[in-house]
N, C-alpha and C positions, 0 to 999 in steps of 0.2 A: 504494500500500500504506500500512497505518498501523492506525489506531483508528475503525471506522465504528461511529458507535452510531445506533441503532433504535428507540426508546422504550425496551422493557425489555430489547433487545440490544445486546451489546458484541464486535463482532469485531476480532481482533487479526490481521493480517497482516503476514509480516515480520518486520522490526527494528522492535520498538518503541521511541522515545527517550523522554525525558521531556518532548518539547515538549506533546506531548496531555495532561499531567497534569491542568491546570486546565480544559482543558475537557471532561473526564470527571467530575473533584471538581463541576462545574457540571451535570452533567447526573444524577449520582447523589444530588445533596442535591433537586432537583427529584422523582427518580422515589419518593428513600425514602416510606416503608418498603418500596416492592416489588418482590416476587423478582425478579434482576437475575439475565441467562445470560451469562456470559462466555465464549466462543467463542475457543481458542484452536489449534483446526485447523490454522489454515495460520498459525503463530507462531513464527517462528522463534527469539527470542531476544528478551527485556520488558525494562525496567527498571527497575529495584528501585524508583523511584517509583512506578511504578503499579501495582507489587505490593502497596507501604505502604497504597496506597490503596484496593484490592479487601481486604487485610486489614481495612483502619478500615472498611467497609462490614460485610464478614461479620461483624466484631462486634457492630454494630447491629443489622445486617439479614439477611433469608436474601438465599441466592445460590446460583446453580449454573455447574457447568466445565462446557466438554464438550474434550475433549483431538483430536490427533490418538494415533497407534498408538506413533509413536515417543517415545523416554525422552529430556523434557527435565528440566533441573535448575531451571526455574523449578515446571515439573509437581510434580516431589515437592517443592518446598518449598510449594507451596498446597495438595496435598493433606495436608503432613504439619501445618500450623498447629493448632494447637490455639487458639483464643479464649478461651477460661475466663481469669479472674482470676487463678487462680495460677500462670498463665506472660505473664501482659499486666501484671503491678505489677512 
């Protein structure tokens, strides 16, 4: 379990730690600028590193979730970000 990426995909399986950080931050400055699917299905629980890090993308670039059914707290904190400038200064 872990972090498998795919060219433009990102599956999260599991406990995410933040040992995968920099080899994601390596593989999203490669794909930018394109749309990037983050696949969080079978996720059990991310961390905040590599939340910082699909945020600093979404403000760049586009990107898409796909969730599983149940209510995680990382869920609504990606859904609820807003990018805009005057919540990011």
């Amino acid at each position: 379990m872990g972090t498998i990426i795919d060219d433009k995909n990102v599956l999260f399986e599991g406990v995410i730690y933040e040992d995968d950080v920099v080899v994601l931050r390596d593989h999203l400055q490669i794909q930018a600028p394109e749309v990037i699917n983050f696949n969080f299905k079978k996720c059990d629980d991310i961390h905040l590193a590599m939340l910082q890090l699909i945020f600093a993308y979404k403000k760049m670039y586009s990107c898409e979730y796909s969730f599983s059914d149940d209510e995680k707290l990382y869920k609504k904190v990606l859904l609820g970000f807003d990018g805009s400038e005057k919540y990011c200064n």
